[in-house]
Each structure stands twice: as structure tokens, then as C-alpha cells.
C-alpha positions in Angstrom: 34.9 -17.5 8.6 37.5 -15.1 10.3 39.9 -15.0 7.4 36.8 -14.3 4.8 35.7 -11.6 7.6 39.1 -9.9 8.1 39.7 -10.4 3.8 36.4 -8.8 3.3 37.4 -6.1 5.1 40.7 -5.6 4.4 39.5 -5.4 0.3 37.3 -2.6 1.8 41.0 -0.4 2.6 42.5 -1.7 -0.5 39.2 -0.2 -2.4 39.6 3.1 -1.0 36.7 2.2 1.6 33.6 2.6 -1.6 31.7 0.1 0.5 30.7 -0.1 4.2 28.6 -2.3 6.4 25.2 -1.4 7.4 22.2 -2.6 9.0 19.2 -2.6 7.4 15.5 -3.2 7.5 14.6 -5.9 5.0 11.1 -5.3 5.0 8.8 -3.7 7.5 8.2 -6.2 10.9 9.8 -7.9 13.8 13.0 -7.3 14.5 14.3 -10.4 12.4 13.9 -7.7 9.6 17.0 -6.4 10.3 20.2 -7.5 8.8 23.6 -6.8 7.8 24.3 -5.5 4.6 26.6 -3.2 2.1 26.4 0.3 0.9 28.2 3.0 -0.5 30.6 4.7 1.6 28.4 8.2 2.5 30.2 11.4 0.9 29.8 14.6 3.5 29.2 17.7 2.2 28.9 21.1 3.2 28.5 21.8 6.9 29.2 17.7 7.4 31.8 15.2 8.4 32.3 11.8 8.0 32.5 9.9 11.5 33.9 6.5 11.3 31.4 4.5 13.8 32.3 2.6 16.5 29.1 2.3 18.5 25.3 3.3 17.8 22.4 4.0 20.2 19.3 1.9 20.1 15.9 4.0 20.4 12.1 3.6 20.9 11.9 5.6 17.5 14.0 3.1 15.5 11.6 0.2 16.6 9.1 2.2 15.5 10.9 2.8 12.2 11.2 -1.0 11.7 7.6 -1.3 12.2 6.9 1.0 9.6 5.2 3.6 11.4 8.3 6.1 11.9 9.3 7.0 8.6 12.2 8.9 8.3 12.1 13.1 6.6 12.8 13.7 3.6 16.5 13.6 2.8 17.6 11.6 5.8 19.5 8.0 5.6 17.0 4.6 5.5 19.3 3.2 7.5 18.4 3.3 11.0 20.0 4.4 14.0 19.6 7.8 15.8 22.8 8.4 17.7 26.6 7.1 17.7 29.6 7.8 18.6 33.2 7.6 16.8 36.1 9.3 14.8 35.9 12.0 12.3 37.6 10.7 9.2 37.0 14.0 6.8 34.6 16.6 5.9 34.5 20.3 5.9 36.8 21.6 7.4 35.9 25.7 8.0 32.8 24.2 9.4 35.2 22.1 12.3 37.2 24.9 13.0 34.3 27.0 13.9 32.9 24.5 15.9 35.8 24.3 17.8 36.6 20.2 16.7 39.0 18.4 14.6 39.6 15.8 11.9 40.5 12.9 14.2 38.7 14.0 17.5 36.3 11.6 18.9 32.6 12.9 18.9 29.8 11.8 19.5 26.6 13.1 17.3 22.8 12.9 16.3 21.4 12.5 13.4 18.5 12.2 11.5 19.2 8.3 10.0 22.1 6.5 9.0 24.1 5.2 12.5 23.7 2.1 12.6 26.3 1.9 9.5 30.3 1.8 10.2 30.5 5.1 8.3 28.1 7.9 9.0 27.8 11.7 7.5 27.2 14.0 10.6 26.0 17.9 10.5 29.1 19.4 12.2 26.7 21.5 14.0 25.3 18.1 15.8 28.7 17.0 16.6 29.5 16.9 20.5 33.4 15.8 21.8 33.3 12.8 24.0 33.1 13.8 27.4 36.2 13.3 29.5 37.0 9.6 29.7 34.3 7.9 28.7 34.1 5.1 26.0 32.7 5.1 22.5 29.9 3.1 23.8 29.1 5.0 26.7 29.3 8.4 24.4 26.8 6.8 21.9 24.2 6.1 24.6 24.1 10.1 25.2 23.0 12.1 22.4 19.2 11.0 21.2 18.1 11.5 25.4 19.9 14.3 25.9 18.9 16.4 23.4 15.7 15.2 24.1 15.5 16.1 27.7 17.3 19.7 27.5 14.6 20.0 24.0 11.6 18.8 26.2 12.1 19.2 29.8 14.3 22.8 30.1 13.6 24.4 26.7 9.6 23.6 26.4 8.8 22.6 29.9 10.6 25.0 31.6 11.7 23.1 34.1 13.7 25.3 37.3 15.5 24.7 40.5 13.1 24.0 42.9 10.1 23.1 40.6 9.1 19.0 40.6 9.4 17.0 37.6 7.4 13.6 37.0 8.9 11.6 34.4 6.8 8.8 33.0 8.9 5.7 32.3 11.9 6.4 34.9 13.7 3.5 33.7 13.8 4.3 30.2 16.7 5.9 28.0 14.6 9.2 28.3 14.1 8.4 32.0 17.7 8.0 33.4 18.9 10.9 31.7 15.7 13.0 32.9 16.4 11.8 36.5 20.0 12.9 36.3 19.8 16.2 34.7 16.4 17.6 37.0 18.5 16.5 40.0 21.5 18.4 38.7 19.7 21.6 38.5 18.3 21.4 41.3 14.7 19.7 40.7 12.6 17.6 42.8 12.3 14.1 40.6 9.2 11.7 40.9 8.9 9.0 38.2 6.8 6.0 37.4 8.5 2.8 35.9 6.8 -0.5 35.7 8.7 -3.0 38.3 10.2 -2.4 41.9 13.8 -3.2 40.0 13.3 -0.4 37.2 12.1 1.7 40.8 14.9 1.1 42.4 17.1 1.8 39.2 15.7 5.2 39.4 16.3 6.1 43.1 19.9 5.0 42.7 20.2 7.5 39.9 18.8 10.2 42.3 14.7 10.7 41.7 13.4 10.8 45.4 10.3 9.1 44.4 9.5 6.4 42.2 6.1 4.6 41.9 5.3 1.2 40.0 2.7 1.7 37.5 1.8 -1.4 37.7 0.8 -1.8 41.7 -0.1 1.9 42.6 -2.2 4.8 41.2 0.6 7.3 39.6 -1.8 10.2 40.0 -3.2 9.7 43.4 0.4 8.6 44.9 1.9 11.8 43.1 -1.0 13.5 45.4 -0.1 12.1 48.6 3.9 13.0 48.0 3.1 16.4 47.3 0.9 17.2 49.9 -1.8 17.8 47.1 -0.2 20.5 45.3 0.5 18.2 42.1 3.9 18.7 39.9 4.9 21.0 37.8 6.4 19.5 34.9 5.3 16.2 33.4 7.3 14.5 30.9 5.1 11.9 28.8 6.0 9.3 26.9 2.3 7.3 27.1 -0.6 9.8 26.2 -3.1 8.1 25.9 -5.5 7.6 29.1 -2.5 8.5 30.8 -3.5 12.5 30.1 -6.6 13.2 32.0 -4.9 11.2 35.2 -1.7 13.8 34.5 -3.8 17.4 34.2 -5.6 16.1 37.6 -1.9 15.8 39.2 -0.5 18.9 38.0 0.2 22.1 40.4 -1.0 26.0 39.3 0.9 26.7 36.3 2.4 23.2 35.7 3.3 22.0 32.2 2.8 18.3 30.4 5.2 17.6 27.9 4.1 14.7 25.3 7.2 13.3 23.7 5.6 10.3 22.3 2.2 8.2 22.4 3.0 4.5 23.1 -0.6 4.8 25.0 -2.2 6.0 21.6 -2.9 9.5 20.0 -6.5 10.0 21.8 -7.4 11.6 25.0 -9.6 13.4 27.2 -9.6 14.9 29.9 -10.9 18.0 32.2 -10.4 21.2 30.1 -11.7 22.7 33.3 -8.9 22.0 35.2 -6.7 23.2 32.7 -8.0 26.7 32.8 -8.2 27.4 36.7 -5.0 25.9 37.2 -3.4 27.8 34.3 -1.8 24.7 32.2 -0.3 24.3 29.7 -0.2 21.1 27.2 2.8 20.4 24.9 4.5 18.2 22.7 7.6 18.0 20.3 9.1 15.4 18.1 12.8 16.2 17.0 14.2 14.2 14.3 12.7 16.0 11.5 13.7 19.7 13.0 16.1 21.7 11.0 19.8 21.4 11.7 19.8 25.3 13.2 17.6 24.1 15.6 19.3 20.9 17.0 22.7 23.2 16.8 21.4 25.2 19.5 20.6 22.5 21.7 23.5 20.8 20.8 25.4 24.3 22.5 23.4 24.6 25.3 24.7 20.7 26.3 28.1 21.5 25.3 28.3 24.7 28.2 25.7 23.4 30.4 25.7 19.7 30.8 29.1 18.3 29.1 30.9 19.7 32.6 28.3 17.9 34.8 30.1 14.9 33.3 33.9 15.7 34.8 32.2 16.4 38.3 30.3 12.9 38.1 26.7 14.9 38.6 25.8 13.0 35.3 26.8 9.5 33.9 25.9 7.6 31.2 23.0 4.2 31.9 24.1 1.4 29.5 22.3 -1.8 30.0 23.3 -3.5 27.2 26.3 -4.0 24.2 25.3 -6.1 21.2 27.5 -6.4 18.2 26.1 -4.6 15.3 25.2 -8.3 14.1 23.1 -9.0 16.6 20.8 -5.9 16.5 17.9 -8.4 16.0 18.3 -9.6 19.1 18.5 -5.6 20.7 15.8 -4.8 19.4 13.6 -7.4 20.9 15.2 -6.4 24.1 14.2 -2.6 23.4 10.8 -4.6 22.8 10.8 -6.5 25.9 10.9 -3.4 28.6 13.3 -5.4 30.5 16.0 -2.9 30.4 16.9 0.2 32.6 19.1 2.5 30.7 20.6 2.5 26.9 21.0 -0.2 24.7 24.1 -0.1 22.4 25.5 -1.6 19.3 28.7 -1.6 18.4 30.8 -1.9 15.2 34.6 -3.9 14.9 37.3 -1.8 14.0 
């Protein structure tokens, strides 16, 4: 089995590299749906760069995606996978210079499909160098969150030094990469995450609070730690009922950010309290946003967060490696909740 594996790929070099290994999603459903398969080798075009894969991020969205209920926009890759990091093998090449990168540089990137493949075409503009030392798999754990975050918490929420954060599911991917950056810059950080080990995850990345859904009443312990004055940024992953318990623990002025509904799309809650304390409600998704757009987050990480990396104020959270064989098995850990951090496959060179 590993001479036809090393053969097979080996014939891939000797034909030019016309064929790559993917996952895939068979059919819509659990994650046995996924399996490995071949395509065509991706061609970049303008703007874009082919990145030879070495690891790829598992996210909430590509379960979702399996499931059939997170279809990918129009244009992108059916092949899942949101995130990865690797080498650039070729592409345009005025567009690297003006970005500042290189044919041969590792990067790692975000996309709008295609990563869990050993090949992948990347939008220059969404291509980030691998921060100081770390490793391919650590650098593919990074880009889906942190876009996210900077998107969701900074951009829309408006999140400053001195203000205090909630994050909803601390222990998630989203979680440990809101718990860094808020501390970072200077933020007061409260989350919830659903066991006292996920709790204590959190406080060893830096939140000062964190409160297990699961024994205590989010909104009446986010009360009591703030002397009643509520929080003024929320980042939500739920919706659902979670909403109306959110608006009652907010402070004057205090934004909720809804960056997905695992909780379900319906809610209510007291519009009354949203006018005298001045709230405001919001939500984003980001995967089908333009490429201009996710270029100028992908700036504002490169000069704002990439350094927070070399002074060790921020750190990649992998839980888990799987090879990319065995992103059956991933996904039902994604599925599970019994991770705190990233889950990552990787690829064989």
C-alpha cells in the first residue's frame, strides 16, 4: 500500500501535477460523506496564486456545508475547507510584488472553498506570511477566526480598550482567538463555554471570567461581575433564545454581534430595552464578501495583529491534527464540542 501510495504520487510529478487530491463531500450527511478523491490541478488567474497545501483548518461552517445547509457563492470551489496554510507554487506575479510576498514564501490564506485539497488557488489579496516561527499547521488554524474576530468584534462591534467583551462559546475556534485579541487591546473578557475544562481553557488564555452555560445563568452572572452595568460588546454565535437574555445584559450603548445561529434564526426580545439603552443589533457572515473587502481586513491583521505574534500576546489554539484521510473522523469531533481550540488537517508532502 505504500509503494502504490508513493507511485501514485510520484506519476502525479511525472504528469506535470494535472491531478491532485481532494476531499470531498459524497453526498449531503454525516461526516462519513467525506472522502478522498482526485481533481484537476486548480489554474490561478489574475490577482491569484497557487499554494501548495500542507495543512487546512476545520470550521463550524464546513459542517454545515456537509450538511447541506451552507452552500458555497457562486464561483467558489465545492470542495470544502475555509482556511490553510502552505507554499506558493505560481501565480501572478505583479499582484505578489505589490503585496509585498513571493513565489516560494509560506502563507497562510482564506478562501472562499477549495482547502481541503493539496493544491489550492488563493486571491493574493487574502494571502498573509506565516508569522514568525510557527508551523504550517499552527498557521492554518489562524485565518477563518481571525478575520472573523477583527470583521466582527473591532470593525462592526467596535470593540476599545477599556470596554468588556462577552464572547459566547469561549472555547471555540472563534472563542480563543476573541479572548486573545480583546485582551491584547486592552479589553475586559467574559465568556461562556459549556464545561469547567473549556472554562478553564479560557482563563488560561486570558478572559478574567468565564461562566459554564450549562450550571449558571450567563445573563444574571454577567450582572453580578459587572456590578449591573452589563457589557458592551457581545459576540454571538447562538441567537436563538440566547438574544433577549443578551439585550438584558448589555450596558448603555453596547453592541450584539450575531455571527451565526446554532440556537436558530428566531428571537424576541425587549425592543424597549434596546431603545433606552441605545443598542445596537448586528450581524455579518463573510465568506461570500467580495475580495476588496476581506483584503482590507486581511491589512489591518498584517499591521495590527501579525506583530502580537513575535511578542507572544497572541498564539495559535490547536486541539487536534488529523491527516487529511481521516477528516471523517474531524469532523465528528468538530460535532462533538469536545474540543477547545482549532482542529487541523493536514496533507503529506
Amino acid at each position: 500500500r505504500l509503494w502504490n501510495k508513493r507511485w501514485r504520487q510520484k506519476s502525479y510529478e511525472i504528469l506535470n501535477l494535472t491531478v491532485m487530491r481532494v476531499v470531498e463531500i459524497s453526498s449531503f450527511g454525516g461526516p462519513d460523506v467525506l472522502r478522498l478523491a482526485e481533481r484537476p490541478m486548480p489554474v490561478p488567474g489574475a490577482g491569484e496564486v497557487l499554494v501548495r497545501v500542507s495543512a487546512s483548518g476545520v470550521n463550524r461552517p464546513d459542517v454545515l456545508q456537509r450538511k447541506g445547509h451552507y452552500a458555497p457563492p457562486p464561483g467558489a470551489s465545492d470542495i470544502p475547507g475555509l482556511e490553510l496554510a502552505g507554499v506558493i507554487e505560481s501565480g501572478d506575479a505583479d499582484a505578489l510584488a505589490l503585496a509585498g510576498l513571493q513565489l516560494g514564501q509560506r502563507v497562510c490564506a482564506l478562501v472562499a472553498g477549495g482547502a481541503y485539497a493539496q493544491w489550492c488557488v488563493v486571491p493574493v489579496a487574502q494571502c498573509l506570511p506565516v508569522p514568525g516561527s510557527l508551523s504550517d499547521v499552527e498557521a492554518a488554524s489562524l485565518p477563518e477566526t481571525f478575520f472573523t474576530v477583527w470583521s466582527n468584534v473591532f470593525d462592526r462591534g467596535g470593540l476599545q480598550s477599556g470596554e468588556t467583551l462577552l464572547v459566547q462559546g469561549g472555547g471555540s475556534g472563534i472563542g480563543v482567538t476573541a479572548i486573545q485579541l480583546a485582551r491584547a487591546f486592552g479589553a475586559t473578557v467574559l465568556v461562556t463555554a459549556g464545561s469547567d475544562e473549556k472554562c478553564a481553557v479560557c482563563l488560561s488564555l486570558g478572559a478574567q471570567h468565564a461562566i459554564n452555560y450549562r450550571s449558571q445563568d450567563f445573563g444574571a452572572e454577567v450582572l453580578r461581575i459587572t456590578e449591573g452595568r452589563g457589557v458592551d460588546v457581545v459576540l454571538d454565535m447562538v441567537a436563538g433564545d440566547y438574544v433577549a437574555r443578551e439585550v438584558a445584559c448589555m450596558a448603555e450603548d453596547g453592541r450584539l454581534v450575531i455571527i451565526a445561529v446554532q440556537g436558530g434564526t428566531g428571537a424576541q426580545f425587549d425592543a424597549g430595552l434596546v431603545l433606552r439603552r441605545r443598542l445596537v443589533i448586528t450581524g455579518s457572515t463573510l465568506r461570500a464578501r467580495s475580495v476588496a473587502f476581506k483584503a482590507t481586513i486581511a491589512d489591518s491583521l498584517r499591521s495590527k495583529v501579525w506583530p502580537l505574534f513575535a511578542s507572544g500576546k497572541v498564539a495559535p489554539v490547536v486541539h487536534s491534527t488529523f491527516p487529511a484521510a481521516q477528516a471523517a473522523q474531524a469532523h465528528a469531533l468538530m460535532e462533538s464540542n469536545q474540543h477547545a481550540g482549532k482542529i487541523v488537517l493536514t496533507w503529506e508532502p
